[in-house]
N, C-alpha and C positions, 0 to 999 in steps of 0.2 A: 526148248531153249533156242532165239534164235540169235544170230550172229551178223554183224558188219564189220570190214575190212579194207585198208586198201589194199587194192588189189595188186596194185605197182610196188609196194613199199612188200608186198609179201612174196613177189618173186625177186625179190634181192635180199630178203634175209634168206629164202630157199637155195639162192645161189650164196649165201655166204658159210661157209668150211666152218665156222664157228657158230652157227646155226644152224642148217641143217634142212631144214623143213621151213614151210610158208604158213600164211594163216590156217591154209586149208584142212592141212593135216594135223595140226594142233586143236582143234576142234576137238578131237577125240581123246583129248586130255581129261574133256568134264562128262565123259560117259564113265567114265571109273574114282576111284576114290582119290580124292585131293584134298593137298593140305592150301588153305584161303588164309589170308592176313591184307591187311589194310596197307596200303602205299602210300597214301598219300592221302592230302583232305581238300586238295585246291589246285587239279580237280581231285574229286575224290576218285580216287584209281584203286585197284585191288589187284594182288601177286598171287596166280595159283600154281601149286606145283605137283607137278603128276606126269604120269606115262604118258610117251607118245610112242609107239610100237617098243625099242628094246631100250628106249633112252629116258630120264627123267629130262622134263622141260620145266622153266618158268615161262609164266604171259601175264603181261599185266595187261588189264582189262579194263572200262569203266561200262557202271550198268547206266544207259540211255533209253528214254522214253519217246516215242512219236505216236500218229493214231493207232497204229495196228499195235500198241501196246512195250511193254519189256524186250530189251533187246543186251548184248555184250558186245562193245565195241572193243576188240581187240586192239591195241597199241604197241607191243611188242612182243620178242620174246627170246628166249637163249638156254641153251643146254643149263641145266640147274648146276650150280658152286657147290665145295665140296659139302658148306653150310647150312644152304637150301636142301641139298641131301640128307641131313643129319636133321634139318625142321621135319622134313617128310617122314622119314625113318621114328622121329617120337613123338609123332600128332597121328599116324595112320595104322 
């Protein structure tokens, strides 16, 4: 799986208290089980919600193509709502 980012836009949600982490470390959300649902259709974006070391995260994602093939551009992300906790808790 490979991944793009801004790089800028993820050392400020790293620096931000209600965030937490940056693109970088959210990566290791989609090496473990997660729960995926659809965001959105235009563009089409996708919310996954899963571990990032002792915390549940969301990130919403969109899947892009260029030559080297499939890629996940990341777009955001935030500590998962009590809600998103309770999607993950009965989908995993």
């Amino acid at each position: 799986m490979r991944f793009h980012f801004d790089e800028r836009k993820s050392e400020r949600l790293r620096a931000n208290p209600k965030r937490g982490i940056g693109f970088e470390e959210a990566q290791g959300l989609f090496a473990h089980p997660y729960y995926l649902d659809q965001r959105s259709d235009c563009p089409e974006q996708y919310r996954a919600i899963g571990w990032v070391g002792d915390s549940l995260y969301s990130v919403i994602f969109e899947v892009r193509e260029h030559e080297q093939g499939e890629y996940y551009h990341l777009v955001t992300l935030w500590k998962a709502t009590k809600q998103e906790q309770q999607l993950y808790e009965e989908h995993s």
